[in-house]
N, C-alpha and C positions, 0 to 999 in steps of 0.2 A: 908789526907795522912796516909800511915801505912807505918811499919817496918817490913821487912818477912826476912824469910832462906830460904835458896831454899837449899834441903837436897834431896839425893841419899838412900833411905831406910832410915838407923839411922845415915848417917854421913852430917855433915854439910859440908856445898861445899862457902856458900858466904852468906851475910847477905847487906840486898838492902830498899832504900827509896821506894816507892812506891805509885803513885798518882791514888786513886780510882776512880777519873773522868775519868781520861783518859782513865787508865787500861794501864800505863806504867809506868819500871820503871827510876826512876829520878837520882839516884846514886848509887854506889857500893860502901857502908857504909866498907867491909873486904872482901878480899878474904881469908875465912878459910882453906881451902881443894881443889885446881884446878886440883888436880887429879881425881876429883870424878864427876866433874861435865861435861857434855854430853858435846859430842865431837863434837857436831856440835856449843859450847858455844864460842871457840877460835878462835881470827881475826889472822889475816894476821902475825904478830908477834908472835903468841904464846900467847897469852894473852885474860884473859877475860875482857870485855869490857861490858860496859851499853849496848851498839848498838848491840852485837850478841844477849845479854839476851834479849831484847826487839823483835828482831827478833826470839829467839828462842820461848819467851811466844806467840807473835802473831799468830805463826803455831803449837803450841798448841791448839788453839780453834777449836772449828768448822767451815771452813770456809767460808766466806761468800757465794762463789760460789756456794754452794750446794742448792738442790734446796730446795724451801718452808723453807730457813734460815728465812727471814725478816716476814713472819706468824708467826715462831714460836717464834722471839721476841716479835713480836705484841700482840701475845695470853700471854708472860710472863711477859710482860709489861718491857724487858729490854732492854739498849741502843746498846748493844754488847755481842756476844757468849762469851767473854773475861768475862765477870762480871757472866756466869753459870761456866768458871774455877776458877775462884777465890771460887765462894761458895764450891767447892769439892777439894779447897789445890791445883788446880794442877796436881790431881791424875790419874794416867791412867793405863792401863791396857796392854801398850806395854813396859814397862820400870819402873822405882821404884823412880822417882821422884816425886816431892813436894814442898808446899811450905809454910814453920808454922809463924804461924803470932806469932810477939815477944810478943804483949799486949795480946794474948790468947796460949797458949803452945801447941801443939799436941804430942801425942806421934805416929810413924809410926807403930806399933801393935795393935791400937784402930782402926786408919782410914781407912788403904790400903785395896783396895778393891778386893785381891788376897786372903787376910782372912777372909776379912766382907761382910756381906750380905748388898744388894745395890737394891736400888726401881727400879721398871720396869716405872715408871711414865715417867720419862724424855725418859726414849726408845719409848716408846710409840709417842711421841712427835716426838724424833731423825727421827723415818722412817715413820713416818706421816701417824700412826695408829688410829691418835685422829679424821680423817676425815672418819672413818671406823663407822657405822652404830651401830656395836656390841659395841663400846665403850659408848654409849650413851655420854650426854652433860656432857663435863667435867669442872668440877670450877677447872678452871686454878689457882684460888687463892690459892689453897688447895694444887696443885700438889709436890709431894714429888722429888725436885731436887737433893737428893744424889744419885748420878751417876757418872762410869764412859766415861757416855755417853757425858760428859761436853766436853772430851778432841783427842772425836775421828774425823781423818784428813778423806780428801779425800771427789769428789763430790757427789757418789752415798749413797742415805739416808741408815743408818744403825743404828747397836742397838747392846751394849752387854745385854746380859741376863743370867740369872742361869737358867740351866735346869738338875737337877738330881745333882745338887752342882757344875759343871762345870761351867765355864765363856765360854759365848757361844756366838760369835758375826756372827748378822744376817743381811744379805742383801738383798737390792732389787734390783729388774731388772728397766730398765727404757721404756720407751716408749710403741707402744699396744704389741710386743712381747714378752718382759717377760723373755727374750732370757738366759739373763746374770748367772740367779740360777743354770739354767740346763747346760750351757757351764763351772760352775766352776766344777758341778760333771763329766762333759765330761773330763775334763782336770784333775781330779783327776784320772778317770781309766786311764789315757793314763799315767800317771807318776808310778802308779800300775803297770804297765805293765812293764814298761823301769828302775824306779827307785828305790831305797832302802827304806823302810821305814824307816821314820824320817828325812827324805830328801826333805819333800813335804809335805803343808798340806791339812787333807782328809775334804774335803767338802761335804755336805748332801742337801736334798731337807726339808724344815721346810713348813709347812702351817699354818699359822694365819690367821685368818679372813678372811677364802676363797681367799687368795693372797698366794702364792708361791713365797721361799726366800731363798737362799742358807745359810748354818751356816757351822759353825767351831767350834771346840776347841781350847782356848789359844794356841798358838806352842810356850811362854817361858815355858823354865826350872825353876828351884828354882836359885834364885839370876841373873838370864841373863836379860838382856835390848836389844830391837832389836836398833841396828842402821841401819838408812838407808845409803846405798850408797852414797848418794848425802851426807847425813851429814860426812860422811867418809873422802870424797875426797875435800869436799866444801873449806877449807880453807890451802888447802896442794898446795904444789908448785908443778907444774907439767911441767918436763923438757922437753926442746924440742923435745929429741930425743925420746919420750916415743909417744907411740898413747893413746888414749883415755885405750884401755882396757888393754896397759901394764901397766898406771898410776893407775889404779885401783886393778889393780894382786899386783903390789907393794906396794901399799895401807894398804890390806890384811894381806900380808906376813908381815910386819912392828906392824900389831897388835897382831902378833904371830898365824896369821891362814897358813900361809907355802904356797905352790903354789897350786891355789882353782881352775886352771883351767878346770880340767874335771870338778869337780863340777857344772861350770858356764856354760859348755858346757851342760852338761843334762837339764840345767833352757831352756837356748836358742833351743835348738836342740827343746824341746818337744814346746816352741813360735814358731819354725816355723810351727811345724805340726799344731797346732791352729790358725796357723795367729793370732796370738796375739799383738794387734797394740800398746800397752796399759804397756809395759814395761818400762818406764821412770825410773830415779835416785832414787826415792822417792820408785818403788814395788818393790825391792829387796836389800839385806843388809846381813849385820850377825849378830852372836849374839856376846854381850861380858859379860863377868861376872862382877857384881859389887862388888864384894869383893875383888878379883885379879885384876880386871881392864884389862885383858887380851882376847884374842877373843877367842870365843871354839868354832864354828863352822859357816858355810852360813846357814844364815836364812832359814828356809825352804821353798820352792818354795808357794807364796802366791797370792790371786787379781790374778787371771785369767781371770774374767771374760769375758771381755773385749777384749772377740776373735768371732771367727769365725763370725766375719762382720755382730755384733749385730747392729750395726749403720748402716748398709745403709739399707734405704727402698724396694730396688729393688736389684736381683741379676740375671741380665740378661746379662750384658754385661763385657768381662773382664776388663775394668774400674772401675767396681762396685768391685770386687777381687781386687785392687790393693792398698795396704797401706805402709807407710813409717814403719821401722822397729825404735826400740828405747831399747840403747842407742847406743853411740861407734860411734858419728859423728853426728855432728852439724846438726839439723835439718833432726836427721832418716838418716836410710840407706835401699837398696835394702834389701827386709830379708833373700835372697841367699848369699847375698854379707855377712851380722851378722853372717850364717851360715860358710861360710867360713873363716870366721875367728878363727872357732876353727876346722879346718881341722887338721885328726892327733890324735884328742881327742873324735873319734865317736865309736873304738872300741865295744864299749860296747851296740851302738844296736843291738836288735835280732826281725829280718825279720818276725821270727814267731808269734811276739807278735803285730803285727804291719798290718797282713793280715786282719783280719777282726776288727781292730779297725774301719773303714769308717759306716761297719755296726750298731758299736755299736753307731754310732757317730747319724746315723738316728734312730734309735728305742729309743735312750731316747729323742733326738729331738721332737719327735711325742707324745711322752707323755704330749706336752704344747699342748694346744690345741688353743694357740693365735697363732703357725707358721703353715702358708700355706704348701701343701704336695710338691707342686712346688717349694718352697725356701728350705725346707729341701732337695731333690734332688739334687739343685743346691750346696749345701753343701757338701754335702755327695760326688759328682764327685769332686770338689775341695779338701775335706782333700784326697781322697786318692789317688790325683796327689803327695800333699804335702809328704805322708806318701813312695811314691814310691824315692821321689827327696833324702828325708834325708837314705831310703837306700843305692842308690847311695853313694851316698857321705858318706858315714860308711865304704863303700869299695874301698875308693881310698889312 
């Protein structure tokens, strides 16, 4: 058994029992500070409870879902992703929480890894670089686990890293296409195009080890924590009379970010042009500041990958085009139907910037040399059906 704080940068929020076998915890010893602590921590009452913190540390980890999880316990010889959070506090790289064990003290200026330099080992591991040729045989025994690779969500393998003193988090693609890097810089120009800078984040093409990976820079500010959506709305009462996406506009507005509508409309607008199937509760949020506790702005548009029909194998038939839209109704909606829901709030496309996107959409396509010249065509005549529809619909 140990004794932790689970602390928000330097403020203590709750001090908690904690069973190392299990890697849960057992009691809520005080709540010191319930303002401070992640808004996805509150049940149904108002209140912090063992059962949210439990849930909230288990989607902490890395989850199991991802692929090559159960190797890389294997190779660390440990029981649960849960016991590589515990060894790094907690600490992550979307938000400024932690967790300081009572029988050893931290201070959050020594360990946060927004100021401290942080081993590449465990990334390495994360996107399952260690199966890479150039890494040669690595004594697992040795590997340097401080990272905040302990604490990153989501199924496709990835990795933060420093490159030029930036925290630079890198992904892969999946399957023989490879698709996913080059559809996140597709989806960066088309927000280039349409959106404000600082509105969206810019993604780059990286190459390690003869594999191609898309990267970023961190998109918090000094003191901000991204919340997601889903932690947002998770434990809020949602009236009858509200739909899905006014419970969420009110959400917002309640955290002092005012009405974010157009905003949500440029995330969604630029998901249809990508067919982006991949927008769930969990890829978009805001930010809130942890010192004020207040919201300053929608996250920036982020996880695009996961468009233009990197999952299907074949795209021959309009079956193969057809996906469920996500969020804003149980089980997906038509994504004309997503779209018109912010009919009214398209002003701000420009036709001009939108003509030869389809082109740009195939020449960087082409630059993987894992997609057929056939499937990118097929692409390329479907975005810029897509790009013709959200004109449309700009001008009604």
């Amino acid at each position: 058994m140990a004794q932790f704080r689970l602390m928000n940068k330097t403020y203590p929020v709750l001090e908690f029992s904690y069973d190392l076998e299990t890697h849960t915890a057992t009691r809520i010893l005080e709540v010191i500070d319930a303002s401070h602590a992640p808004i996805g921590l509150f049940d149904e009452r108002g209140q912090v409870s063992r059962r949210e913190l439990n849930y909230w540390w288990r989607h902490r980890a890395i989850p199991a879902s991802r692929e090559q999880v159960e190797r890389l316990l294997e190779n660390l010889r440990l029981d649960s992703t849960l016991e590589l959070a515990e060894r790094n506090f907690g600490l992550s790289l979307s938000d400024r929480y932690w967790i300081d064990d009572l029988d050893a003290p931290q201070s959050w200026a020594d360990i946060n890894f927004f100021d401290n330099d942080f081993s590449d080992d465990l990334g390495v591991l994360t996107l399952g670089q260690d199966s890479s040729a150039s890494t040669g045989e690595l004594d697992y025994a040795r590997v340097n686990l401080t990272s905040p690779n302990s604490t990153v969500g989501g199924d496709l393998r990835k990795k933060w890293k420093i490159i030029d003193g930036k925290r630079v988090l890198v992904k892969s693609g999946v399957g023989a296409f490879n698709q996913e890097p080059y559809n996140e810089v597709i989806a960066t120009e088309l927000h280039r195009r349409l959106l404000e800078p600082g509105t969206y984040t810019e993604y780059r093409l990286l190459e390690e080890d003869r594999r191609v990976y898309s990267a970023c820079n961190n998109m918090l500010q000094e003191d901000e924590e991204l919340v997601s959506a889903y932690d947002l709305i998770r434990r809020r009462k949602q009236r009858n009379s509200e739909s899905d996406l006014m419970f969420y506009l009110r959400c917002c507005d309640e955290l002092g970010l005012g009405d974010v509508t157009d905003g949500l409309a440029r995330m969604f607008a630029c998901d249809y042009v990508l067919a982006n199937r991949d927008r769930h509760w969990r890829n978009f949020g805001v930010m809130r500041n942890v010192e004020t506790l207040t919201g300053t702005r929608l996250a920036p548009i982020f996880d695009t990958g996961s468009c233009l029909w990197s999952d299907m194998p074949q795209l021959e038939l309009p079956i193969d085009f057809a996906y469920m839209a996500k969020p804003f109704k149980y089980n997906g909606m038509r994504p004309l139907a997503q779209l018109n829901l912010f009919k009214g709030h398209l002003s701000w496309v420009r036709e001009e910037a939108l003509l030869d996107f389809p082109d740009y959409v195939g020449d960087m396509l082409a630059t993987n040399p894992n997609i057929p010249p056939l499937r990118i065509a097929a692409i390329v005549k479907r975005v810029r059906r897509l790009t013709e529809d959200l004109i449309m619909a700009s001008h009604r």
